[in-house]
Residue frames relative to the residue before (quaternion, step in Angstrom):
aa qw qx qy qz dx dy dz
X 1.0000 0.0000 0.0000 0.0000 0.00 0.00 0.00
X 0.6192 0.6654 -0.2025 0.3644 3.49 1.27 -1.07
X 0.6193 0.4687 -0.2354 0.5843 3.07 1.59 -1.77
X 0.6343 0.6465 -0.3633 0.2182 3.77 0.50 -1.12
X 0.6394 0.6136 -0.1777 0.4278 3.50 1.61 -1.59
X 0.5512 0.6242 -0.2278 0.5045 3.19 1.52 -1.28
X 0.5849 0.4943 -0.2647 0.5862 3.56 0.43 -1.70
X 0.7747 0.3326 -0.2288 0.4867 4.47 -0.16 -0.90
X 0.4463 0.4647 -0.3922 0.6566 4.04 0.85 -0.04
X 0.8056 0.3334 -0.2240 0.4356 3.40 -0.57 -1.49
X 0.7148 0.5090 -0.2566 0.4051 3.93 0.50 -0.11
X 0.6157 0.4997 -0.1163 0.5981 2.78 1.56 -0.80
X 0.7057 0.3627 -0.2529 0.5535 3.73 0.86 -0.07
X 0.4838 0.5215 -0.4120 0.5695 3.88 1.61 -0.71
X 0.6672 0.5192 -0.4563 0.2775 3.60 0.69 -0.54
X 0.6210 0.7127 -0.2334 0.2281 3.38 1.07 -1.52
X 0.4548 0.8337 -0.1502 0.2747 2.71 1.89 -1.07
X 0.4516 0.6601 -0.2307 0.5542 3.67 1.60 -0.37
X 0.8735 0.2621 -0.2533 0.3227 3.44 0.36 -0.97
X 0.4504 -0.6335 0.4722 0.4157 3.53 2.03 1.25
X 0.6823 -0.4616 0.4743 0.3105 3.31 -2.29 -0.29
X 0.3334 0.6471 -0.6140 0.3052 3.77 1.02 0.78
X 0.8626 0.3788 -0.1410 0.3041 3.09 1.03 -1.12
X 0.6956 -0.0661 0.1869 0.6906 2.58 2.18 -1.83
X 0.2515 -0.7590 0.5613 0.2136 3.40 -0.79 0.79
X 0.3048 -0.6920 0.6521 0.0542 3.55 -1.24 0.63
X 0.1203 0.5846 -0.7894 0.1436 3.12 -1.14 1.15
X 0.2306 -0.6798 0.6755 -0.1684 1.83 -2.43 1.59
X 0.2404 0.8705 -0.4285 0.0297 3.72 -0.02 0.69
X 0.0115 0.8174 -0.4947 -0.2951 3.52 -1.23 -0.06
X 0.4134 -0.7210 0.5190 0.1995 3.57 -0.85 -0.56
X 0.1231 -0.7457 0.6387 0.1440 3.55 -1.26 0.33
X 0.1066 -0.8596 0.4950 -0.0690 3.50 0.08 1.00
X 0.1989 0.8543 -0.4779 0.0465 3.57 -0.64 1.41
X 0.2282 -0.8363 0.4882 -0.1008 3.11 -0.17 2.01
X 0.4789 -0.4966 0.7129 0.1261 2.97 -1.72 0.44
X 0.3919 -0.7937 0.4647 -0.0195 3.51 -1.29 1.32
X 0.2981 0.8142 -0.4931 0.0713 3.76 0.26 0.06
X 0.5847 0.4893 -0.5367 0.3614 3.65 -1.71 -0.06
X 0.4231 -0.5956 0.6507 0.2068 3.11 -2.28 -0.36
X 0.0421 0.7648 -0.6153 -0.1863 3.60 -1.28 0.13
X 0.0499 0.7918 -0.6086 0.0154 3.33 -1.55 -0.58
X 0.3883 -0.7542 0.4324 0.3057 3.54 -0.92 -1.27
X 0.6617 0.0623 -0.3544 0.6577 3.34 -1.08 1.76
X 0.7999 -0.3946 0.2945 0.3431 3.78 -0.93 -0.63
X 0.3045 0.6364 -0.3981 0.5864 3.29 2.27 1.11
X 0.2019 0.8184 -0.5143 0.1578 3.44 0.25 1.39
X 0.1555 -0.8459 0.5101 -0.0117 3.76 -0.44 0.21
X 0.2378 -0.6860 0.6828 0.0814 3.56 -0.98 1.29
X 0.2566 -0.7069 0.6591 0.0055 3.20 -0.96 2.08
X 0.4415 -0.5927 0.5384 0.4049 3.66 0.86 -0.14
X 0.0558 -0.7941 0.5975 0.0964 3.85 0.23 0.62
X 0.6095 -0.5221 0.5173 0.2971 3.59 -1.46 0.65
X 0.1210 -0.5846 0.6985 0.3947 3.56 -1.04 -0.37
X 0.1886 -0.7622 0.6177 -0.0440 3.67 -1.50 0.74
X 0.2148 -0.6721 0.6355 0.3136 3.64 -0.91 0.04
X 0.1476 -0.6058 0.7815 0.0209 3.50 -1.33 1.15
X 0.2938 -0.5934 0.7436 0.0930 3.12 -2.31 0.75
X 0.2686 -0.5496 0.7897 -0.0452 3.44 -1.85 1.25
X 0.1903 0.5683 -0.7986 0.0562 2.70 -1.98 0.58
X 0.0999 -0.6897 0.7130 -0.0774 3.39 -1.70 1.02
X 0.3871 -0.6512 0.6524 0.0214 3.33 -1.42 1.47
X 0.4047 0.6534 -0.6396 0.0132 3.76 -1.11 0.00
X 0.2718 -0.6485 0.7093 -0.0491 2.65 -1.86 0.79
X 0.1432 0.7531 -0.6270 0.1384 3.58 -0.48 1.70
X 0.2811 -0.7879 0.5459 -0.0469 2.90 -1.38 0.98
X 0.7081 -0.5111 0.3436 0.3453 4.05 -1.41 0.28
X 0.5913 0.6211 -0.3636 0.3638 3.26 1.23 -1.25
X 0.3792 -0.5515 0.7053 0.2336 3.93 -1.38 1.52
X 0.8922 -0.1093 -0.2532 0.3577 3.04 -2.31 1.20
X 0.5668 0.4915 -0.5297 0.3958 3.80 0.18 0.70
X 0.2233 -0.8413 0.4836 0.0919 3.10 0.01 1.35
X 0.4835 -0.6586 0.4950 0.2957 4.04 -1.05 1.18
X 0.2517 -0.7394 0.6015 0.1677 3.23 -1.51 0.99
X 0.3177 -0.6658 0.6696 0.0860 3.46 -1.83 0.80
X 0.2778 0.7406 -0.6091 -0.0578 3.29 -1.38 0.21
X 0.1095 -0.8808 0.4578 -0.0508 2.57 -1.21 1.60
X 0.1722 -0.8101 0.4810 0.2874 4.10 -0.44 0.95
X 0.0150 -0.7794 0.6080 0.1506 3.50 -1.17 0.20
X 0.3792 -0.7261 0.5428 0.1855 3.86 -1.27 0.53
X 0.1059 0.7956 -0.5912 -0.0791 3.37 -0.56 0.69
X 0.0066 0.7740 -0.6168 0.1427 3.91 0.41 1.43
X 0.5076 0.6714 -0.5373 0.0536 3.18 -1.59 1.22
X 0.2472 -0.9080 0.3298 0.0753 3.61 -0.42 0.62
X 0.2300 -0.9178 0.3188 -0.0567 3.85 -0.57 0.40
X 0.3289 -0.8129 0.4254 0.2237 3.10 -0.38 0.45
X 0.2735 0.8056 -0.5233 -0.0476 3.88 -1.18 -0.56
X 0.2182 -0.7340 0.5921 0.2513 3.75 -0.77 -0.12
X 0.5445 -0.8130 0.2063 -0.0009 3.52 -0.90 1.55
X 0.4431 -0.7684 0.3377 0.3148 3.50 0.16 1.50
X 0.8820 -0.0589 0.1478 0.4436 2.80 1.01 -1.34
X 0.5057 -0.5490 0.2187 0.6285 4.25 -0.17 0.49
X 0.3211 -0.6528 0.6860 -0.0086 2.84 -1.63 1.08
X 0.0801 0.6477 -0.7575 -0.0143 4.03 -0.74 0.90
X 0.0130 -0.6840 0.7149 -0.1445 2.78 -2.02 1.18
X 0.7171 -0.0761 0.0381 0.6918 3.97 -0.36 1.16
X 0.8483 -0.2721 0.3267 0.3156 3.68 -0.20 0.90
X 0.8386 0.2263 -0.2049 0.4512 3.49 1.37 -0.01
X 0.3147 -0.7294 0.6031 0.0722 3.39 -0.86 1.17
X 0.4062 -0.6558 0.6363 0.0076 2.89 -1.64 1.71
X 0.2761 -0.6408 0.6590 0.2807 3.61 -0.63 0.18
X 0.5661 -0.3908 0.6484 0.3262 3.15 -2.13 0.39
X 0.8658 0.2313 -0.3272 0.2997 2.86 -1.80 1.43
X 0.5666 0.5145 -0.4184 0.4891 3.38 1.55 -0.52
X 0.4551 -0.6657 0.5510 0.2149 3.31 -1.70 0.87
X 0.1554 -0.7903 0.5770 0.1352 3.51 -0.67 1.11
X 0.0838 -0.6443 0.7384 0.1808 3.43 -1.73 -0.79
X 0.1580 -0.8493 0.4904 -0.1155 3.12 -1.56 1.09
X 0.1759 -0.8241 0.5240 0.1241 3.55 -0.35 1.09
X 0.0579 0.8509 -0.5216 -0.0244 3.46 -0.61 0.33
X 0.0658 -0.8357 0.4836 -0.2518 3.63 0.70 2.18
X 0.2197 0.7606 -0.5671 0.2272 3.21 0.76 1.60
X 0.0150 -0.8578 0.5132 0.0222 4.06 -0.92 0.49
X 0.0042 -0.9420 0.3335 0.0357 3.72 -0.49 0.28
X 0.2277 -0.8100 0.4779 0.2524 3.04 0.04 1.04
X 0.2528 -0.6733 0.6665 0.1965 3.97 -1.46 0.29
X 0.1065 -0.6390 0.7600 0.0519 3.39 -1.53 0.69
X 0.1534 -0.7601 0.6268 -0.0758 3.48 -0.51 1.51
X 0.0489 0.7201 -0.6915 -0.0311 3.50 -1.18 0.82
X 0.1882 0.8781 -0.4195 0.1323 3.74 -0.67 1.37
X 0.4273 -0.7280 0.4417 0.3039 3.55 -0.91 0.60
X 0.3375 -0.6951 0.5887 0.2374 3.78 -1.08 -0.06
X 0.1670 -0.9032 0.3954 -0.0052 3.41 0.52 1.32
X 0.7922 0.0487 0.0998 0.6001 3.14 1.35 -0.21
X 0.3541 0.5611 -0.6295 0.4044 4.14 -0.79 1.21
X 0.0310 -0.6802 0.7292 -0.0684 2.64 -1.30 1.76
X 0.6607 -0.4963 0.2550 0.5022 3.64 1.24 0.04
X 0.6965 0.3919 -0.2606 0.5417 3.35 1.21 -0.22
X 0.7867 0.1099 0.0152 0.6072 3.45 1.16 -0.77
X 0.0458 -0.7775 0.6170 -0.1130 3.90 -0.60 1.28
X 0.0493 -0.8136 0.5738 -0.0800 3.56 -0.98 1.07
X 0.0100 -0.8385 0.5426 -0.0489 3.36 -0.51 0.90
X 0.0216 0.7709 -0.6365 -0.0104 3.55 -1.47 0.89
X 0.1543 0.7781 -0.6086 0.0196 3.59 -1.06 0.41
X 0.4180 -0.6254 0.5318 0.3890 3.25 -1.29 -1.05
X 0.2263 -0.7133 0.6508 0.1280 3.57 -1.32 1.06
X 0.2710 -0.5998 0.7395 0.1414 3.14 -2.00 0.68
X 0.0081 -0.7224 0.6811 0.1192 3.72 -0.62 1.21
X 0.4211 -0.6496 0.6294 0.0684 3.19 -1.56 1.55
X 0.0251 0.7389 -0.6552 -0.1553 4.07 0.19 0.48
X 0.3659 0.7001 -0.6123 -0.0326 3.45 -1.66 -0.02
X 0.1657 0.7056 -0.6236 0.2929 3.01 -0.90 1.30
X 0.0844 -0.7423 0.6336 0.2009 3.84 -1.84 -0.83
X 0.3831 -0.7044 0.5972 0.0197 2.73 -1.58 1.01
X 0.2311 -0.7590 0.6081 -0.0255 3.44 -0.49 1.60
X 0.0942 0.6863 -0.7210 -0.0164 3.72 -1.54 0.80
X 0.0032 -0.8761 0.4498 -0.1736 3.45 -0.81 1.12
X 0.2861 -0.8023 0.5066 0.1332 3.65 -0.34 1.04
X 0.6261 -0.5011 0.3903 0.4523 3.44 -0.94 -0.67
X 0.6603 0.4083 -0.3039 0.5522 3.59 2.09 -0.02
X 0.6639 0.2156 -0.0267 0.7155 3.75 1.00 -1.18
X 0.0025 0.5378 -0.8425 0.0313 2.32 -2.50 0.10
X 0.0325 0.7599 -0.6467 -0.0569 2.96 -1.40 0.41
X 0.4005 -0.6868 0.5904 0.1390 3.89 -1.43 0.61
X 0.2889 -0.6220 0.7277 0.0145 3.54 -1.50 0.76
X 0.0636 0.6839 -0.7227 -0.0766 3.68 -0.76 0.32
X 0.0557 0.8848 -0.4620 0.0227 3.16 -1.32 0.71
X 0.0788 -0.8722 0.4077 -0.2583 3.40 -0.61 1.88
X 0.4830 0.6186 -0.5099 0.3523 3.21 -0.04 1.20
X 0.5412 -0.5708 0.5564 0.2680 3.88 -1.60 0.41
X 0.0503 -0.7285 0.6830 0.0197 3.68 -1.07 0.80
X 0.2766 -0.7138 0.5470 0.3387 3.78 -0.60 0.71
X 0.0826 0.8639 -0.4913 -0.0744 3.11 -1.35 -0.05
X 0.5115 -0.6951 0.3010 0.4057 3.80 -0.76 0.75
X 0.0511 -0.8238 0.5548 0.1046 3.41 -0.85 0.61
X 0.0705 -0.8527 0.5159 -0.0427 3.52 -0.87 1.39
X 0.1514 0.8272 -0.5392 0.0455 4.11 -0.57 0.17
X 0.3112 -0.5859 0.7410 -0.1041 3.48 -1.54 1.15
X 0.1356 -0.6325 0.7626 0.0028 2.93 -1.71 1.40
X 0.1125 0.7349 -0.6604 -0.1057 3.80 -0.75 -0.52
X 0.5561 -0.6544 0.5003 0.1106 3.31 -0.84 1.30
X 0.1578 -0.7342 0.6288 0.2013 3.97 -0.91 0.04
X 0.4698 -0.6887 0.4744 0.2828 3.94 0.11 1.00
X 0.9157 0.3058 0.0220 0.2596 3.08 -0.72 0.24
X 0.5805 0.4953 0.0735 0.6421 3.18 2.50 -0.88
X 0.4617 -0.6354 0.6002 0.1510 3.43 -1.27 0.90
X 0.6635 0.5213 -0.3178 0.4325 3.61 1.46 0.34
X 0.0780 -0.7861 0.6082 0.0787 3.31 -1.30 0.67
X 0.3440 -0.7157 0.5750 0.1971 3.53 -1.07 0.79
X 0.0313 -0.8199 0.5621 -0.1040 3.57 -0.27 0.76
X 0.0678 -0.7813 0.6178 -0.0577 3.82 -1.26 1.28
X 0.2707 0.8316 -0.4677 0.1283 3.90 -0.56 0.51
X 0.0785 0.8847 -0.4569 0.0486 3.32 -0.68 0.74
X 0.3753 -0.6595 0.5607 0.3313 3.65 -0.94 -0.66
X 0.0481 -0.8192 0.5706 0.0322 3.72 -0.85 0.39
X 0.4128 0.6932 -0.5909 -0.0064 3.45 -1.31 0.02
X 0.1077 -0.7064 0.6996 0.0060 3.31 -1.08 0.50
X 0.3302 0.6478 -0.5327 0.4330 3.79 -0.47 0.99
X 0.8757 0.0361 -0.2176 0.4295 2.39 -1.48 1.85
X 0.7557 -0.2662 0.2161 0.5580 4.17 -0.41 -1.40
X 0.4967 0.6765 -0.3135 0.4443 3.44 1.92 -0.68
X 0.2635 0.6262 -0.7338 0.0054 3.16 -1.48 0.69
X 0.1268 -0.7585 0.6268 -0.1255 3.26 -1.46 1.59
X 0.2732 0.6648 -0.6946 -0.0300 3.16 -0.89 0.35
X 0.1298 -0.6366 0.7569 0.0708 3.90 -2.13 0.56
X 0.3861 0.7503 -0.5362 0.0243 3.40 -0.67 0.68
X 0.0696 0.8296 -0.5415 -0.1174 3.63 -0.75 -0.14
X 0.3746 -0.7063 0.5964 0.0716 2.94 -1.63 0.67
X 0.2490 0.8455 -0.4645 0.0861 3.41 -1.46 0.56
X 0.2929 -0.6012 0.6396 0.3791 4.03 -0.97 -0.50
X 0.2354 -0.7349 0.6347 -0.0407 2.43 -1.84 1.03
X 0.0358 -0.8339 0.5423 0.0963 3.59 -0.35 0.26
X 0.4078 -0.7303 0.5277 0.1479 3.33 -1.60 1.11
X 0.2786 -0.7750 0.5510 0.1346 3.25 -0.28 1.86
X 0.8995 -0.1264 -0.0572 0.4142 3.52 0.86 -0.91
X 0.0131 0.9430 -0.3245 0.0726 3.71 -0.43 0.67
X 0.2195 0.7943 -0.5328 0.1924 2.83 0.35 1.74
X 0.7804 -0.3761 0.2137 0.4514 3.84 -1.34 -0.69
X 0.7215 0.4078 -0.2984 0.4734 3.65 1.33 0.19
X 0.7891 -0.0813 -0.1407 0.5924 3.39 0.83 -0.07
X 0.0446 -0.7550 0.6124 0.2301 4.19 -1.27 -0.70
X 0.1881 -0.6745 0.7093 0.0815 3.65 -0.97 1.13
X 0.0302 -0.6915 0.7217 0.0118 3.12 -1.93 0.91
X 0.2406 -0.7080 0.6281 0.2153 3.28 -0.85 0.82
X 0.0398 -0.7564 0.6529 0.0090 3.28 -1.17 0.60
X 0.0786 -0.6856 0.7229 0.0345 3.61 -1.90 0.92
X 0.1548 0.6850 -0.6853 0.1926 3.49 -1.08 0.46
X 0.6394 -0.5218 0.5043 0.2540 2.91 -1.99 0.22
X 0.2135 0.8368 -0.4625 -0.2005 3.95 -1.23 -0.32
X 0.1422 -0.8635 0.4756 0.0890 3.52 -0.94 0.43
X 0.2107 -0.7166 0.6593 -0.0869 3.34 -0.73 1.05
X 0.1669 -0.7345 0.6467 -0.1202 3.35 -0.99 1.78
X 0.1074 0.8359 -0.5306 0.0903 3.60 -0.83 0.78
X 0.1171 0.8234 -0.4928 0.2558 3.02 0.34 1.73
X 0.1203 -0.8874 0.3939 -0.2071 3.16 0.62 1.84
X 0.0100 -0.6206 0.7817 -0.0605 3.83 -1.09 0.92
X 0.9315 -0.2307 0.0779 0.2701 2.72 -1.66 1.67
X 0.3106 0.6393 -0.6573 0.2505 3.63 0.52 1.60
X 0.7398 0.1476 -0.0427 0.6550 3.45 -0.43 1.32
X 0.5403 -0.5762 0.4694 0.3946 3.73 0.39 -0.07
X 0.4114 0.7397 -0.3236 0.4230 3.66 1.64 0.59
X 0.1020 0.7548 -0.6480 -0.0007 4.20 -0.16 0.71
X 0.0673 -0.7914 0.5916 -0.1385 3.18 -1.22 0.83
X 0.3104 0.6515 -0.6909 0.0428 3.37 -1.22 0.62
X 0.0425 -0.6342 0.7203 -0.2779 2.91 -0.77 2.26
X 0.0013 -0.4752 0.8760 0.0827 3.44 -2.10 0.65
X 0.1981 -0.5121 0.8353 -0.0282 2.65 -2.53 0.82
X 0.0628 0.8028 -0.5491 0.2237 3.24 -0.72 1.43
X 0.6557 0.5482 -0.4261 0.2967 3.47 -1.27 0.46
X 0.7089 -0.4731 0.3920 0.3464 3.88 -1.10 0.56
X 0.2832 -0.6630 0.6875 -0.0871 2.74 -1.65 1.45
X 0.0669 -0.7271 0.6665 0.1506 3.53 -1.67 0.36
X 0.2015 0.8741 -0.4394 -0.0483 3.67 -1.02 0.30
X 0.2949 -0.7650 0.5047 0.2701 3.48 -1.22 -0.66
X 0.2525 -0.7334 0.6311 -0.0091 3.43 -0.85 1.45
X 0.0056 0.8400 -0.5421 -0.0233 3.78 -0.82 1.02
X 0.3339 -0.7909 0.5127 0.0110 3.62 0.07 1.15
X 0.0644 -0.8306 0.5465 -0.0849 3.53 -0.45 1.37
């Protein structure tokens, strides 16, 4: 149902795409993003370091901004955050109703993904400098599998977290380059998140019908969760990304 809404949004903005940047500009981007895995999860204050893989996840993000004062432009963006692990147990471990003994070797998948719906304003772009602030809904859904050679058990997990959402461009005078910063944040209540990354871009092409930028940079993505879904967590994902961001 989740993927469907996405699939209607994301059609619905490929359409807009006709009325060029008199009316509206379209952007389109993805990413290849290879990170490094660290932390522990589990449930209540029964957390465990599965030794997470490092992996390369993919992002992409759609927006569609426009001229119109106080209607604020909308983004959406999906990211993957798939990895899995291994470890052999200090101590019992319960998880969905099932308890691991100490000593038993486990393994873990952890195939969480989220999609953002971003509504923001452009507070500020004279062409050299561009500043942006809104608010995101992150959509998480995914599960998280732990599993011996007798049991296992599975977490599904599904719910919206709000979150600030801020970003900065800064031109290079003179240069097909741009320095560029953006993230998400929240901290509230037991939650603390942050996703941000940084980076240069460059403008491969740029004319009156379309512009491609390739971009590299760094990103990180903190997930220091209490009871989402009956899910605790304190995981980072880190490490350098490359893409391409085409402007219509």
């Amino acid at each position: 149902m989740k993927k469907t809404a996405l699939a209607v949004l994301v059609t619905g903005l490929l359409s807009t795409s006709v009325m060029a940047d008199t009316i509206a500009g379209l952007y389109i981007g993805g990413s290849i993003w290879s990170n490094e895995a660290t932390g522990t999860f589990g449930e209540n204050n029964n957390l465990v370091d599965f030794n997470l893989k490092d992996q390369e996840q993919g992002s992409f993000y759609i927006a569609l901004e426009h001229p119109l004062p106080l209607i604020p432009n909308l983004m959406i963006a999906s990211t993957t955050l798939d990895t899995d692990g291994s470890t052999v147990l200090t101590q019992n471990f319960e998880f969905e109703g099932q308890t691991f003994n100490s000593t038993t070797p486990v393994e873990s998948t952890f195939d969480v993904s989220y999609v953002d719906y971003t509504l923001y304003y452009e507070l500020f772009d004279n062409g050299i400098l561009s500043f942006d602030f809104g608010l995101t809904g992150r959509d998480f859904d995914g599960d998280i599998t732990v599993a011996s050679s007798s049991e296992s058990a599975k977490l599904a997990v599904t719910e919206i977290i709000p979150m600030l959402y801020v970003s900065t461009i800064i031109g290079l005078p003179g240069t097909s380059f741009n320095l560029f910063a953006n993230g998400n944040l929240l901290s509230i209540d037991d939650h603390k998140l942050y996703d941000y990354q940084v980076g240069v871009s460059y403008k491969l092409i740029d004319n009156l019908a379309v512009d491609v930028n390739l971009t590299v940079g760094y990103r990180a993505v903190k997930l220091e969760l209490e009871d989402l879904d009956n899910l605790y967590t304190n995981i980072d994902f880190k490490g350098a990304f490359a893409g391409v961001v085409v402007h219509f």
